[in-house]
N, C-alpha and C positions, 0 to 999 in steps of 0.2 A: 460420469459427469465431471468436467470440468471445470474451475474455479480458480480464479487469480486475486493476486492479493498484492497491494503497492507497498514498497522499501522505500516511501518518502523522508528522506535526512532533512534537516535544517540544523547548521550552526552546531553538530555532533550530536542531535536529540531525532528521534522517530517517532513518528507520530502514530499513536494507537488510536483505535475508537473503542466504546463502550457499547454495546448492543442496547436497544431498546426495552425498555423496562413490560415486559406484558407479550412481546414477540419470541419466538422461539431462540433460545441458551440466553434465556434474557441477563442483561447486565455482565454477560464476558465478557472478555475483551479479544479483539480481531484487527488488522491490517486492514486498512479498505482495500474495496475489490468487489469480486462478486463472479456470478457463473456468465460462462461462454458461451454465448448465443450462436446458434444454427450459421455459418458463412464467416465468423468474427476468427481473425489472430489472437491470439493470448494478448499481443500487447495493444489491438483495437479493444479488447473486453474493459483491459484496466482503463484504457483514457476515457471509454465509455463511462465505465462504473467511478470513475474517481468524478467527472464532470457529476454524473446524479446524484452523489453522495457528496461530493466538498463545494461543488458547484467552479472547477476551477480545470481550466486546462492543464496536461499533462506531457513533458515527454518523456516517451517511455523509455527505459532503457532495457538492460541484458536483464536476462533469468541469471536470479541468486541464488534461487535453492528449488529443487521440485521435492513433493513426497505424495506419499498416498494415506487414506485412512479412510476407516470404514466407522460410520456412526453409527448404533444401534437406533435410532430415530427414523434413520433413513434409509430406502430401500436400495441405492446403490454406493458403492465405493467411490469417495472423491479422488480426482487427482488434483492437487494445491499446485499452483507454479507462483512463486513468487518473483516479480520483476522489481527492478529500481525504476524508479520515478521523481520524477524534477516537476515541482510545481511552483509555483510562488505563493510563500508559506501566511503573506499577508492578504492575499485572498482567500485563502479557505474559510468556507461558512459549511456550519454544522448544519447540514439540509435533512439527517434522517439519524444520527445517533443519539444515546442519551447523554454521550459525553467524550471529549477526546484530551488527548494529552500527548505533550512532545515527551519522552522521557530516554534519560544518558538506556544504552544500551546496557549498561550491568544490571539498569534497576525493572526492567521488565518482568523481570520474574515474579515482580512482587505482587507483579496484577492475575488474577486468575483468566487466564485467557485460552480459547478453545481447544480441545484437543490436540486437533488437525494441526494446531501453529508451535506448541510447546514444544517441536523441538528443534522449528525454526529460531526460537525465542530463546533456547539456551548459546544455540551457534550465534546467536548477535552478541547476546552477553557476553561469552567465550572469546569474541572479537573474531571468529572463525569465519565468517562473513560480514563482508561489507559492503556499501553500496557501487555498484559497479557503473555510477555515472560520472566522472567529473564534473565541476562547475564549468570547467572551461570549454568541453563539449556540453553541454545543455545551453549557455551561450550562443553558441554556432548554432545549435538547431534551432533556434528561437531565433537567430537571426534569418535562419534558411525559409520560416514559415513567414514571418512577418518583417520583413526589410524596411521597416519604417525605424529612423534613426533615435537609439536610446543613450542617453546620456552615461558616461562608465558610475557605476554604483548607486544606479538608479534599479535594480533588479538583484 
């Protein structure tokens, strides 16, 4: 199985979610994302999964990190890709977690978060990865999709 996971920055903070209090690994904490459906790109999955989950368009950018891991819960090996993703950080609405948070990259650790992502989670801390989108490309492509004219420092 397949599973992506968005590297959304804002203003040098990332956004985590909290899992659902009563749903499975309730209350860790996770990247949004979600599994890869039959026909979908890894980076169709995330703008999929980030529209159901923050309710907000995304563009996707490069893979920052892959890994693998196998949860005793579940009958097969996931493989994680995490990509970077540009969203516009005043639209996001919490449509399915029990909670989310921007937080500086050193202080993630502090949250208990899923297996799978801890050791995504020490390489951000570490500064060993970063988000591989500039502002000034996510720009361009936001202008590529909708060419209706935006004021500079309006986004």
């Amino acid at each position: 199985m397949t599973v992506v996971a968005g590297l959304v920055e804002a203003e040098g903070k990332i956004l985590v979610c909290q899992r659902r209090r009563g749903g499975a690994f309730e209350l860790m904490w996770e990247f949004p994302g979600g599994k890869v459906q039959a026909g979908e790109t890894a980076a169709e999955a995330l703008a999929r999964e980030l529209r159901e989950e923050l309710g907000v368009e995304a563009v996707v950018g490069t893979e920052v990190f892959r890994t693998r891991h196998r949860y005793a819960e579940m009958p097969e090996e996931i493989e994680l890709i995490f990509l970077a993703a540009a969203v516009e950080p005043r639209s996001i609405r919490n449509i399915v977690f029990e909670s989310m948070e921007w937080r500086a990259p050193e202080t993630l650790a502090e949250l208990n978060f899923l297996p799978a992502d801890r050791e995504f989670v020490g390489k951000l801390g570490r500064r060993e990865i970063q988000p591989n989108l500039p502002a000034a490309g996510i720009a361009a492509e936001k202008r590529k999709r909708d060419p209706s004219p935006a004021s500079p420092g309006s986004g």
